[in-house]
N, C-alpha and C positions, 0 to 999 in steps of 0.2 A: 087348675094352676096356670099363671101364666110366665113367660119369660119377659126377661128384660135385657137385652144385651149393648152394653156401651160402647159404642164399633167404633172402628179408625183410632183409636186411643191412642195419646202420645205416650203411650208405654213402651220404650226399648230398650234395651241395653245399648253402649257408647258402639255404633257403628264400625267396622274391620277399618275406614276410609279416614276414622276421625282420632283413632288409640293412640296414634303420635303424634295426636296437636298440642302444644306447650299447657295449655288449659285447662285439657283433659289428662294432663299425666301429672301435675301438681294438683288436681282434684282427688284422683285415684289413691295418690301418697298420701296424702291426709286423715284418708281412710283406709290405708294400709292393704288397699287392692291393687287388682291388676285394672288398667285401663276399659280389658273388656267386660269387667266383671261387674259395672256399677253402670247405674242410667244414665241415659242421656236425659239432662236438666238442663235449662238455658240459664237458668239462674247462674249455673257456674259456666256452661261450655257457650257461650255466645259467639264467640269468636269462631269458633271450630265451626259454629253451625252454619254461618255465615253463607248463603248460595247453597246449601243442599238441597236434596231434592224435597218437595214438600213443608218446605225450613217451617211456615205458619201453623202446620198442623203438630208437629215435631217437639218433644223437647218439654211438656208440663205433664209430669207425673203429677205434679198435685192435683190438676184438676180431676185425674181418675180415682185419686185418692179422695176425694169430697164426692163423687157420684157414688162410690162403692162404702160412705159410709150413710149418705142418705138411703139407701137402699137396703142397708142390712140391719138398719137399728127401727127399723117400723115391724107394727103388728104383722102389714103381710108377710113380712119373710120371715119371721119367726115362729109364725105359723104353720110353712113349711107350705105358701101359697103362692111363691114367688122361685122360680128359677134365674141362679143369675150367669152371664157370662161376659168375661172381657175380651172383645177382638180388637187385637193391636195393628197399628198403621203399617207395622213389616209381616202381617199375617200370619198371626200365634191369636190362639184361642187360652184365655185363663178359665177354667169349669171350675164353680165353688161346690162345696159341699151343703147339707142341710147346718144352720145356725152357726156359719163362720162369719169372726168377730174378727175382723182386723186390728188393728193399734191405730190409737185416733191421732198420735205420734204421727208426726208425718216422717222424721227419721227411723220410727220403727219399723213402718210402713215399708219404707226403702228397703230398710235389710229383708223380710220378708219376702218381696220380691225377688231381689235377689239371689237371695234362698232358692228362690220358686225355679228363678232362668236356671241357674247351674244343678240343683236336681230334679226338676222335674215334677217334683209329686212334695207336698207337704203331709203327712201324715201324727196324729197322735190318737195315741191311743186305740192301736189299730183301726182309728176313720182316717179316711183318705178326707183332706179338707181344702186344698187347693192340688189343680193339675194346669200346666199348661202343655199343649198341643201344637204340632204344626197345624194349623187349618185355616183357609181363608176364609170369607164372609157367607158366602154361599155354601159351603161345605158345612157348617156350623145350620145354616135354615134347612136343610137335607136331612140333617139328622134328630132336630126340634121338630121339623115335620107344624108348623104352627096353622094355625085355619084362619089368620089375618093378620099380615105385620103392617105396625104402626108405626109412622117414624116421623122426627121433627125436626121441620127445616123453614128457614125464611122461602122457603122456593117453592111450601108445600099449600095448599088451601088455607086462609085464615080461618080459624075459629078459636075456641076457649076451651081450656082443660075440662072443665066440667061435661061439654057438648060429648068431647072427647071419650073423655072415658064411661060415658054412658053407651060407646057404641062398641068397647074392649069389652070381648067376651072369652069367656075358659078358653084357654090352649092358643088366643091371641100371643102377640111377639112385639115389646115395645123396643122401638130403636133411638137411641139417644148417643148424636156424636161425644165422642172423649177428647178434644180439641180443641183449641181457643179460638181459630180461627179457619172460614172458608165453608168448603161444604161436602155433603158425603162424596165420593167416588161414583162413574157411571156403576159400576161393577154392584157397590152396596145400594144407591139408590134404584139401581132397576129391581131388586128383589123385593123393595117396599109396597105393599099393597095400596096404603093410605098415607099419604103424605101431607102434613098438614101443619101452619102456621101458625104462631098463638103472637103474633104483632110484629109489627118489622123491624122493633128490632132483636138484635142476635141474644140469647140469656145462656147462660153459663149453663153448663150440663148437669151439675148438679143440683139446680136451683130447678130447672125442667122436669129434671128425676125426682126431685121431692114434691114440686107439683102435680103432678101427675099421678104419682103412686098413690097418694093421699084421696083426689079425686075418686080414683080406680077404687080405696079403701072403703069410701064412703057409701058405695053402689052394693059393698058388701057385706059390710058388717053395719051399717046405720038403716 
């Protein structure tokens, strides 16, 4: 089995710094929350986000939302050959379960989430089916324990998916940023084993997750 973890992800909840920005509290009302209680989206909180720290990486839950459905609607994961985890840019780990099926809804997705921040644990039918964690990036390869992390970056070796994942072997660790722009942190890059490029230019994380997995797919079931 291997992992696959979408790190740095603009996954967060609206910031303690940003709950009384005009933007994010007519956002909030809308949807009948409290300010802390719903994501940080730039689609609606632009302004607010305006000079924060990291602002480029910040703020597209969609895009995490299209890597974790490439990821879950393939053979490998349903398989039960495929571990997945989301590590967020404020350091929380989301752990899924075996054959969780998110909402291809991107506002159901939201609530969901949601969900997830304020308790903690999704469970039905006595399966635990999403958890998130405090954890940072390393803390999370600690306990994966992997025998080679993989990760993609314009900064990493050029080569091709194909090359690629004919050299992912069992209990390998692929890294795919959750971020529209920029690049992983010292902290997560220094943990990556093999770093590698597939052209220069930058492709969206879910497009990289679908390529790749499918490659990975190929080496094992074809």
């Amino acid at each position: 089995m291997i992992s696959l973890i979408i790190s740095e992800s603009a996954l967060e909840l609206v910031p303690y710094e940003l709950e009384g920005h005009p933007s994010v509290i007519s956002h909030a009302r809308k949807l009948g929350k409290h300010s802390s209680e719903i994501l940080l989206d730039n689609s609606w909180h632009f302004a607010a986000m305006k000079g924060i720290k990291n602002e480029i990486k910040r703020g597209r839950p969609d895009i995490v939302h299209f890597s974790i459905l490439e990821a879950t609607t393939i053979p490998l994961y349903l398989e039960n050959k495929l571990n997945l985890f989301v590590h967020t840019i404020d350091n929380k780990v989301i752990h899924f379960g075996k054959n969780v099926h998110l909402p291809k809804s991107y506002h159901r997705f939201q609530g969901v989430i949601e969900k997830l921040y304020r308790e903690k644990k999704i469970i039905a039918n006595n399966e635990l089916l999403l958890e998130i964690k405090e954890q940072t990036f390393s803390e999370l390869i600690d306990e994966i324990k992997p025998s080679k992390i993989v990760g993609f970056s314009t900064e990493g070796e050029l080569s091709s998916y194909e090359k690629i994942a004919a050299q992912i072997s069992d209990n390998s660790c692929i890294v795919i940023g959750g971020f529209q722009k920029g690049h992983f942190s010292d902290s997560v890059q220094n943990k990556i084993t093999d770093l590698y490029s597939v052209g220069s230019e930058s492709f969206e994380g879910h497009v990289v997750t679908s390529r790749i997995l499918y490659e990975y797919e190929k080496t094992i079931f074809m």
